[in-house]
C-alpha positions in Angstrom: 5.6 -29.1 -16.2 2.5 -30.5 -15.0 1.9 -28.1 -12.1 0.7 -24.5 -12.9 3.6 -22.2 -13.8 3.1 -18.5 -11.8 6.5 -17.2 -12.7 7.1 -13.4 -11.9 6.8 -12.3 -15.8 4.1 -14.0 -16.0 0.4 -11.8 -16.3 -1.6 -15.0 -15.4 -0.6 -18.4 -14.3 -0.6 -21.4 -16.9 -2.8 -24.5 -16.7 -2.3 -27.0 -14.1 -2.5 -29.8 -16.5 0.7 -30.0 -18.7 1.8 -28.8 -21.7 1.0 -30.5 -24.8 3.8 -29.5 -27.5 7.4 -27.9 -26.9 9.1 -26.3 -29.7 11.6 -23.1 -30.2 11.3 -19.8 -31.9 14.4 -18.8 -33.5 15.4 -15.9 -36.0 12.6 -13.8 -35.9 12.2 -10.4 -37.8 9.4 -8.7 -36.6 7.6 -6.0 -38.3 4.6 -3.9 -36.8 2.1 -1.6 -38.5 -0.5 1.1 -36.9 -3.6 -0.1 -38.5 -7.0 1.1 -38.7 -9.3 -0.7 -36.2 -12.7 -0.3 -38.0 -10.4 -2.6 -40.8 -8.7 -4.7 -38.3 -12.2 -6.1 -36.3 -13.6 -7.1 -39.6 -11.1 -10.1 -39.1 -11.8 -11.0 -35.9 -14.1 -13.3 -34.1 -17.0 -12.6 -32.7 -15.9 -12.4 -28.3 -12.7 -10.3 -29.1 -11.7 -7.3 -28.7 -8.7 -5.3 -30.3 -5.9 -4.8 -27.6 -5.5 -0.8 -28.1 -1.8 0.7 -26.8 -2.1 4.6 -26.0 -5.6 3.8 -28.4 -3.3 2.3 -31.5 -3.9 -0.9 -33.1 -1.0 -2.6 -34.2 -0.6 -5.9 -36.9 2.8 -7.7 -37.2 4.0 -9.5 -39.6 6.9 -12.3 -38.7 9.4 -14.7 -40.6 11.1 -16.9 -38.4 12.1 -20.6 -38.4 10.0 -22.8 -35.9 12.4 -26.0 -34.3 12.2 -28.8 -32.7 8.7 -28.6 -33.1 7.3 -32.2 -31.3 4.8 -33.2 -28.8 5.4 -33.8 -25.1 7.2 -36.9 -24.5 8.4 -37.3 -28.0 12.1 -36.7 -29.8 11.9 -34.2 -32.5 12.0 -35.4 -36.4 14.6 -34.1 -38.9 12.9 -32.9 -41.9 9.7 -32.8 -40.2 10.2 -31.1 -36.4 12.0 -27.8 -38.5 10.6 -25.6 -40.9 10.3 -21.6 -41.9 7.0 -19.9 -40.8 5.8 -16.6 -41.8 2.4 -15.3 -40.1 0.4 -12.3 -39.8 -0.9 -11.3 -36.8 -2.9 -8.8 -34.5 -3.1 -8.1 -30.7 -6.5 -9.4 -28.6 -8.1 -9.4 -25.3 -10.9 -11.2 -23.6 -11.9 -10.9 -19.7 -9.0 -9.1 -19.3 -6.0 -11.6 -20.5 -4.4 -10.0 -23.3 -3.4 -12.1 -26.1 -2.3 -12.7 -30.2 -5.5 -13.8 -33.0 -3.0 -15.2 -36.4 -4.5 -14.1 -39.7 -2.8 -16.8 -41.1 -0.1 -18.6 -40.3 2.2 -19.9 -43.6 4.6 -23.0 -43.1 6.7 -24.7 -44.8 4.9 -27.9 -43.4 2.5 -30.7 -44.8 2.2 -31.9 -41.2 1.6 -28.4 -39.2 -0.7 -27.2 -42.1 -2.7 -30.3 -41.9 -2.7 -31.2 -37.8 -3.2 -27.6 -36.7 -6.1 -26.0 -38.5 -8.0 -29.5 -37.1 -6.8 -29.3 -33.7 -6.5 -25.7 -33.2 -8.0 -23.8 -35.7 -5.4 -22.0 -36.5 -5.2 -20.6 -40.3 -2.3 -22.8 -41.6 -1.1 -22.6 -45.3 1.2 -24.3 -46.6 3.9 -22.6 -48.7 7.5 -22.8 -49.9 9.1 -20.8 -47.2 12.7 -20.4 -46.6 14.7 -18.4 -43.7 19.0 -18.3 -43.9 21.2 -16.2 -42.6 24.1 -14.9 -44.5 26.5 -12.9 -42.0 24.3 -10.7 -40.4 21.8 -10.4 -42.6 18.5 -12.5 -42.3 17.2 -13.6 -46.0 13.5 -14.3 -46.1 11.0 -15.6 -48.7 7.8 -17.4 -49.2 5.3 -18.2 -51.5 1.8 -19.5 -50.4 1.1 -22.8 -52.6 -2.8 -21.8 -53.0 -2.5 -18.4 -54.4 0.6 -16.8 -54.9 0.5 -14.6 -51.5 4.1 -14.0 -51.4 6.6 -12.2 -48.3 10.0 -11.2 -49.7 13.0 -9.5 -48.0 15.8 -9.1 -45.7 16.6 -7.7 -42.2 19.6 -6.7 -40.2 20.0 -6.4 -36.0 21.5 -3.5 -34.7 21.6 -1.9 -31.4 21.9 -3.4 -28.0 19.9 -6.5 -27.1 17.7 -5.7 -24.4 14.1 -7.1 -23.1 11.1 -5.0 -23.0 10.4 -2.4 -19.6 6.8 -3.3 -18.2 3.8 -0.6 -19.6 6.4 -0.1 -23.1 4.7 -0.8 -26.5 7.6 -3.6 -26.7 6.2 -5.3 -23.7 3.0 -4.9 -25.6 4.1 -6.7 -28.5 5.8 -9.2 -27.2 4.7 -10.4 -23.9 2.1 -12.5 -25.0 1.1 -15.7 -23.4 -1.9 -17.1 -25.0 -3.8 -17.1 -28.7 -7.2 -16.7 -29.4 -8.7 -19.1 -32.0 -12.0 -19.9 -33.7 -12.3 -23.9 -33.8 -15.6 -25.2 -34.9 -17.3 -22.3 -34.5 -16.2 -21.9 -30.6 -13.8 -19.0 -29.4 -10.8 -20.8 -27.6 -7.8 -20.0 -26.1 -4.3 -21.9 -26.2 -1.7 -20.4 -23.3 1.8 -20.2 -24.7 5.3 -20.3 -21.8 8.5 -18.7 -22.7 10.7 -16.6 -20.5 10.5 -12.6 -21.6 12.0 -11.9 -24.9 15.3 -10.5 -25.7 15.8 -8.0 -29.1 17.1 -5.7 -31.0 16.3 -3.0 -32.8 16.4 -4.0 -36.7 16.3 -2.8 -40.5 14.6 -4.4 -43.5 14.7 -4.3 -46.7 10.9 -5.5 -48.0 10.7 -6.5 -51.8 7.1 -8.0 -52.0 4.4 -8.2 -49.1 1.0 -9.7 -50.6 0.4 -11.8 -47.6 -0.2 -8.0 -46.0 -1.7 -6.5 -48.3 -3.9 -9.5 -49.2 -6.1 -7.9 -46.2 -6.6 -4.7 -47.1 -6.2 -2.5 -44.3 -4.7 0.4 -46.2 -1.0 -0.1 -45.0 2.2 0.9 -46.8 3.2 -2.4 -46.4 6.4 -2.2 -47.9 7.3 0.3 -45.0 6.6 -0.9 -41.3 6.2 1.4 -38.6 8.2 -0.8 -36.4 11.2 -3.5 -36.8 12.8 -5.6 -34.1 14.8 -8.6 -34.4 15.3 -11.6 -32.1 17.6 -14.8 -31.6 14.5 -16.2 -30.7 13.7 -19.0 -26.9 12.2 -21.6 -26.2 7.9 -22.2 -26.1 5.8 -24.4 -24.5 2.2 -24.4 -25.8 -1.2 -26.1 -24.2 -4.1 -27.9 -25.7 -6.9 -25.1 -26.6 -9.8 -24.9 -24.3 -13.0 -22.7 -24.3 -12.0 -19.1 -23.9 -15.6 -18.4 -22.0 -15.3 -19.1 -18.3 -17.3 -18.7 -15.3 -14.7 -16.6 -13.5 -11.0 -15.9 -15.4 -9.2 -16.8 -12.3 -11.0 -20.1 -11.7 -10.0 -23.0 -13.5 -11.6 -25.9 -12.1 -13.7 -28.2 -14.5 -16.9 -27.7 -14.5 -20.3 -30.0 -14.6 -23.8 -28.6 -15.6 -26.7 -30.5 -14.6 -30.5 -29.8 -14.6 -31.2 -28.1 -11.5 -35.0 -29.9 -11.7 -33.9 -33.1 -12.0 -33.4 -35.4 -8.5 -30.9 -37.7 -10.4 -29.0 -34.9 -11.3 -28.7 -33.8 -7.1 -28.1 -37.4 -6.9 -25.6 -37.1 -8.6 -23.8 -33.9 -7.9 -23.8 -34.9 -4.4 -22.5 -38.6 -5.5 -19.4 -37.2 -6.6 -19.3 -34.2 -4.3 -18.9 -36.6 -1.6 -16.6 -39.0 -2.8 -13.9 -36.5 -4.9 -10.4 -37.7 -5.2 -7.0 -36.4 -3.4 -6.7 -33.0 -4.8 -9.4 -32.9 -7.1 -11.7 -29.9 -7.5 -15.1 -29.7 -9.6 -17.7 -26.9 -9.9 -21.0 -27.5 -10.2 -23.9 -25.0 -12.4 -27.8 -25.8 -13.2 -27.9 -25.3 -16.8 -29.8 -23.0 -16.3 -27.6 -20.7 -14.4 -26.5 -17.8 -15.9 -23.0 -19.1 -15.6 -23.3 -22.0 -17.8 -25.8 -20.5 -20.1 -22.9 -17.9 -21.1 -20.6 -20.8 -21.9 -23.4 -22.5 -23.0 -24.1 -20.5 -25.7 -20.1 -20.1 -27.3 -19.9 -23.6 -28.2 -20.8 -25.0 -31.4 -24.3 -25.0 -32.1 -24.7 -29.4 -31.9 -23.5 -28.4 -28.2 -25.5 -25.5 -28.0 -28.6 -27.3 -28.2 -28.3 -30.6 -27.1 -30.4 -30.7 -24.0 -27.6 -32.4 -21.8 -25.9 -32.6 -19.2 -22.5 -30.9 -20.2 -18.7 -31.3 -18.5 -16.1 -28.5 -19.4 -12.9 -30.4 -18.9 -9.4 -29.0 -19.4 -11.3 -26.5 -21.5 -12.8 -28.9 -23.5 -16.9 -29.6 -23.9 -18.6 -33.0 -23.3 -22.0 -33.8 -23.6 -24.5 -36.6 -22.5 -23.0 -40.1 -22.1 -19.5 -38.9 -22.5 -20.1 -36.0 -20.1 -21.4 -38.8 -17.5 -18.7 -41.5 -17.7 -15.8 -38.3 -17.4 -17.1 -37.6 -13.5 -15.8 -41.3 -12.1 -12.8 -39.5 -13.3 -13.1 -36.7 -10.3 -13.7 -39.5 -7.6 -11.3 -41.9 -5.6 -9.3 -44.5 -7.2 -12.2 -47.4 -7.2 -14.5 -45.8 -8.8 -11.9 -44.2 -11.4 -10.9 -47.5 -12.2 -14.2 -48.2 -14.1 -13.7 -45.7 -16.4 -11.9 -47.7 -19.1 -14.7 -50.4 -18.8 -17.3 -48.0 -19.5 -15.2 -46.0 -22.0 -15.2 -49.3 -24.2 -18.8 -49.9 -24.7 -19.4 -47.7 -28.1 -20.4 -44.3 -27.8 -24.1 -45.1 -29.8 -24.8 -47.9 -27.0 -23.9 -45.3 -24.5 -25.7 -42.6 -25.9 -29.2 -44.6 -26.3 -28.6 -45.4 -22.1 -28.4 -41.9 -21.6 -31.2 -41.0 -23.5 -33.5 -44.1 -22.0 -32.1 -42.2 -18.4 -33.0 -38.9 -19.3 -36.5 -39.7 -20.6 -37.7 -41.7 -17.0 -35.6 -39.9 -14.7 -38.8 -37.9 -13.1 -40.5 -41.2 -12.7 -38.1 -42.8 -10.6 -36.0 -39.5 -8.8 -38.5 -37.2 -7.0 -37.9 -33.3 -8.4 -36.5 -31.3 -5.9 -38.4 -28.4 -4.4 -34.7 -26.0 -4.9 -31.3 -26.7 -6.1 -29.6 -28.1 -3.4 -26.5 -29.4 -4.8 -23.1 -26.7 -4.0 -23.0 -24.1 -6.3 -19.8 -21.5 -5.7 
């Protein structure tokens, strides 16, 4: 699942690089409140914006058992790949791609609530968190470790099982396809593939919700405004990338280079001119107004670094590690030195760069304009 994904249900097409962990979603209650949204953006990020339907705010709140949770590649591990979940969340959008922010996110895993607050930023707690199904009746419970926040109850399907009509507020809760995240002080965005949901219409019965009410948004939460069930589907989720773009429909990598620097034409043409089979790069002056606007979302080491700076796959690199990425773009003979130079220790590499950087106007003329392609 390499190649970009533009199924029919889908509202924007997925990465072209692949997937980075499968998993499944399976007995999910899920439980939606109207919510106030001067209280709801007090928990959000700075870059998003609540996603309103027919000018309502909703925030769910879901138990459900994650499965077969296990990185491309990989076998699942009993005792490690399974586990209840319970999260709160809320609905987002940036440049136009609607999406799901997660409160928190509590799991009945030492290994999710360790690996994915450091790889994703997502707010994973760890708690004793259990989901069975008696019958027909889902049985839910958790209890966060750190302090107590507890989720309590049961729920029941009923109805037909159907999927959600396009422009319905079920099609606005469930068809979701990526998160928003904070990660080191940068917005980012993971997208998430799954064919449209199938559910039913459900009851509960809710004995304790402190993970809810822990927010205070002024919610009964005891009595949700909405309750679906589902048998759950398969998910496939990518690596986060900055959520800032230069264009939302453009997802080339991107290199910014001083546009008053003749090494840095040098270089932008270099690679220009020698690009791989199928490769694509853009190419910004850091001073652009493009690349200043991404620029200025990522952490603040990046922010002001003074360097030449390569978005790939969504992810920032800087100075050395920026430069030794572009043989990457180019044909096979000059890709093949990338290992060689990805050896010699960053600190080595970085002292190069900066030796470079200091003496490039004695040795490259400055250009008169920016000449290098810019589109």
């Amino acid at each position: 699942m390499g190649a970009r994904r533009d199924d029919g249900h889908l509202p924007f097409p997925m990465p072209p690089r692949s997937y980075a962990i499968s998993q499944e979603w399976r007995e999910l209650t899920f439980m939606h409140w109207k919510v106030d949204p001067e209280r709801l953006k007090t928990h959000l990020p700075s870059g998003l914006e609540i996603d309103f339907f027919e000018e309502e705010a909703y925030v769910g709140v879901i138990p459900f058992v994650m499965k077969n949770v296990r990185p491309k590649g990989l076998p699942s591990v009993p005792g490690i790949s399974t586990f209840a979940e319970f999260n709160v969340r809320t609905y987002v959008i940036k440049d136009g791609q609607p999406g799901v922010f997660f409160l928190t996110l509590d799991a009945k895993s030492l290994v999710t609530c360790s690996y994915a607050p450091k790889a994703y930023g997502l707010a994973y707690r760890y708690a004793k968190a259990k989901v069975r199904r008696e019958g027909e009746t889902l049985h839910w419970r958790s209890c966060r470790s750190s302090d107590g926040a507890q989720l309590v109850g049961t729920s029941t399907a009923n109805g037909s099982i159907r999927s959600a009509e396009p422009a319905s507020l079920e099609h606005f809760l469930f068809e979701r396809y990526c998160l928003y995240t904070e990660h080191n002080g940068c917005l980012r965005r993971a997208y998430v593939y799954h064919q449209p949901w199938t559910f039913q219409d459900g009851e509960v019965n809710l004995e304790a919700n402190s993970l809810l009410e822990s927010y205070d948004m002024g919610l009964e939460v005891l009595n949700p405004d909405l309750i679906h069930f589902s048998k759950g589907l398969p998910v496939k989720t990518w690596s986060i990338e900055v959520a800032e773009r230069i264009d939302v429909a453009d997802q080339r990598d991107f290199l910014f280079l001083d546009g008053d620097c003749g090494l840095c034409h040098r270089l932008a043409t270099f690679i220009d001119k020698r690009l791989g089979a199928g490769k694509q790069l853009g190419y910004r002056p850091i001073l652009h107004e493009d690349a200043q606007r991404i620029i200025q979302t990522l952490p603040t080491k990046l922010r002001t670094a003074d360097s030449v700076y390569l978005i790939r796959n969504g992810k920032p690199y800087i100075r050395s590690a920026a430069g030794i990425r572009g043989v990457l773009y180019m044909r096979w003979y000059y890709k093949m030195w990338f290992p060689f130079l990805w050896l010699i220790p960053l600190p080595l590499r970085n002292i190069g760069y900066r030796l470079i950087a200091k003496y490039r106007h004695m040795f490259f003329k400055r250009p008169t304009e920016c000449l290098f392609r810019v589109d």
